[in-house]
C-alpha positions, 0 to 999 in steps of 0.5 A: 500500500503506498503512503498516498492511499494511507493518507486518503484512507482517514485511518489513523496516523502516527502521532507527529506525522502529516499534520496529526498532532496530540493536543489538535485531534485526539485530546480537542484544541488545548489552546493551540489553534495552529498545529505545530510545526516546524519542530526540526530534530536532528539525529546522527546514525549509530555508526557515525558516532564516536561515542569514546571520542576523547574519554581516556584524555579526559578521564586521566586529566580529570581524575588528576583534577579532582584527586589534587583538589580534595587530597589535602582534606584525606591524606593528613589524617590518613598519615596521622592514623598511620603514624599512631598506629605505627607507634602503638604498634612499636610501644605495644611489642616494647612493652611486652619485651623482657626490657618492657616488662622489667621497665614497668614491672609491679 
């Protein structure tokens, strides 16, 4: 069946297509008196994009930007806990040494 005899038909349309439009003929007019038109949209097919165009550059330089604009709020702490941990650790062992236990014996 060919495109013209569909149109001539009356049967029902497509919404968007050859002047049949949701808010004139199906729900009445909705304060449009005009049909829409000239509503362009544009499209790329699937095999013209690059849809990676670009993203291992901006994933290292904006990994690097956001790692040294919040480094300086994670590692102080990090390197405090790890360096008291480190003593209580050493402080710990010396404690529970021959020397340790003959330093603080009771």
């Amino acid at each position: 069946m060919r495109s013209t005899q569909i149109l001539r038909s009356g049967g029902e349309l497509p919404i968007g297509k050859y002047g049949h439009y949701l808010n004139k003929d199906l729900w009445g007019h909705l304060g449009c008196v005009l049909p829409q038109k000239g509503i362009i949209t544009y499209g790329v097919s699937a095999n013209r994009q690059n849809v990676l165009a670009g993203a291992g550059h901006d994933a290292v330089f904006n990994t690097w930007r956001r790692f040294h604009t919040q480094v300086f709020y994670w590692a102080p702490p990090l390197l405090a806990a790890y360096y008291a941990m480190d003593w209580a650790i050493k402080r710990n062992e010396y404690l529970n040494s021959k020397a340790g236990r003959a330093e603080f014996k009771e």
